[in-house]
C-alpha positions as CSV (number, residue, x, y, z in Angstrom):
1,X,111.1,92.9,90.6
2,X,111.1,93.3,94.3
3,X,111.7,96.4,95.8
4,X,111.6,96.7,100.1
5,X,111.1,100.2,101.2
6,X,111.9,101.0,105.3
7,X,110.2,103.5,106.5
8,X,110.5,104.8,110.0
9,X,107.9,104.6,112.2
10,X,105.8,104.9,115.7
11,X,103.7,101.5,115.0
12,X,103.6,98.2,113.8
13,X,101.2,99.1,110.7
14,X,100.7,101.0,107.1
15,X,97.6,103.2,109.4
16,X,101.2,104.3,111.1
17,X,102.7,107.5,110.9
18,X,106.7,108.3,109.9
19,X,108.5,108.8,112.9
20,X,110.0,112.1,112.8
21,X,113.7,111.6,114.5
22,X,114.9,108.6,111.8
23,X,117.6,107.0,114.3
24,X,114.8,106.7,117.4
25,X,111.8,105.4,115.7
26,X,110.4,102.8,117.8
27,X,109.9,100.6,114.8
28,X,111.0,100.2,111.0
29,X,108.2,99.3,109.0
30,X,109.7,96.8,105.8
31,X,107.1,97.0,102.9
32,X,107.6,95.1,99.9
33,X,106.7,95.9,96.6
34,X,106.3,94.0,93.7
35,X,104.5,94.9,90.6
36,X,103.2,98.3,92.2
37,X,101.5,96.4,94.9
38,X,102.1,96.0,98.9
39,X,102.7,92.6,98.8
40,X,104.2,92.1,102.2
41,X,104.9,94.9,105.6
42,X,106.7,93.6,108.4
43,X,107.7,95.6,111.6
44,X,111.6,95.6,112.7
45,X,111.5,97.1,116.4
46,X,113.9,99.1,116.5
47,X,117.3,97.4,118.7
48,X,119.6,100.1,118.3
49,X,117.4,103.3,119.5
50,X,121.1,103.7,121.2
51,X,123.4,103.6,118.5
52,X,126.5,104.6,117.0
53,X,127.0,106.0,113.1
54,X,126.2,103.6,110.3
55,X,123.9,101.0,112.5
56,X,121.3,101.7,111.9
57,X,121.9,101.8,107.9
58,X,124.0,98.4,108.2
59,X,120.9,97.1,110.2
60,X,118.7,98.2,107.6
61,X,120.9,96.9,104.5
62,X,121.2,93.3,106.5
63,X,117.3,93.1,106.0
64,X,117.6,94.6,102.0
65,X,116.0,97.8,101.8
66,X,117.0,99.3,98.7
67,X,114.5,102.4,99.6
68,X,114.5,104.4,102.5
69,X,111.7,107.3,103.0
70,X,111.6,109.3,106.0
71,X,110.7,112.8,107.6
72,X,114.3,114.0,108.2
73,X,117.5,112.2,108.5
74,X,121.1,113.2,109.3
75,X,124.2,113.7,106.8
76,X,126.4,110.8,108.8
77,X,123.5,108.5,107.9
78,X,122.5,109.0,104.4
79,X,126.3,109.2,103.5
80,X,126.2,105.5,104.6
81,X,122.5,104.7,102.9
82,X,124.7,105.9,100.0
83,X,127.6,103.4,100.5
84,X,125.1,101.0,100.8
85,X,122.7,102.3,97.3
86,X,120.2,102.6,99.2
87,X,117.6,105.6,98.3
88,X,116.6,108.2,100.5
89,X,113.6,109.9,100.1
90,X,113.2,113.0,102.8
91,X,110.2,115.4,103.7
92,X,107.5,112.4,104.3
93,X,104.8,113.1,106.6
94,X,101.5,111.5,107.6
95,X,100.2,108.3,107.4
96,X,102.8,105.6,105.8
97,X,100.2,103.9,103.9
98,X,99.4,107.4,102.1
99,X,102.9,107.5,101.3
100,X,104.3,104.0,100.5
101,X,101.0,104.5,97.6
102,X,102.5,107.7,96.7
103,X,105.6,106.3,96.0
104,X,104.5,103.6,93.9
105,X,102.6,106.3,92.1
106,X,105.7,108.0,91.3
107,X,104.5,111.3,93.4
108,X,106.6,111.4,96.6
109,X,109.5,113.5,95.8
110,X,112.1,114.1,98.2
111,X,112.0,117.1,100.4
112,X,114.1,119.3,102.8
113,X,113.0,118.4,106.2
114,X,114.3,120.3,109.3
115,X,112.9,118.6,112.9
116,X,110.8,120.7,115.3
117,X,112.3,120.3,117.9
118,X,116.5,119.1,118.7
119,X,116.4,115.2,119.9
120,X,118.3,115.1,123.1
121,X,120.6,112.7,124.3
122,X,120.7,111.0,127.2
């Protein structure tokens, strides 16, 4: 069964890291996995780094995540990622390969994650 993970982040690659602000990630990376394997990772530039609650989880359910592992993300959001059944997974940090593996392992568990610093809006 396929299963398409999104994970936010500041390149085009799996040797990417997560993003840390969810909602202003340059780029969503969309990893597929099938039978515990990467099988496909595809980069969604991110259209909507202006955006308004729910986008960016509608965006994300349009392309069929069903998994969604980040640093930190906001209540609004994963109250629509729920709406949606999609999975949030909170607390990841480092490279996304590391973690899309860890995952598939079944040893990234979901963490409290507060940012370092406050995003500010424009």
């Amino acid at each position: 069964m396929l299963c398409r993970i999104a994970v936010p982040s500041d390149g085009e690659g799996l040797d990417s890291s997560v993003f840390e602000h969810f909602g202003r990630a340059p780029y969503y990376l969309l990893i597929d996995i099938e039978n515990n394997k990467i099988v496909d990772v595809k980069a969604l530039r991110n259209p909507l780094v202006e955006h308004g609650p729910g986008d960016i989880p509608k965006l994300l359910h349009e392309n069929k995540v069903s998994v969604v592992i980040c640093r930190g993300i906001g209540r609004r959001a994963r109250e629509y990622f729920r709406m949606y059944g999609i999975e949030v997974i909170t607390g990841a940090n480092g490279r996304i390969r590391d973690i899309v593996e860890a995952y598939i392992k079944g040893e990234l568990k979901s963490i409290d994650y507060t940012p370092k610093t406050k995003w500010k809006q424009r």
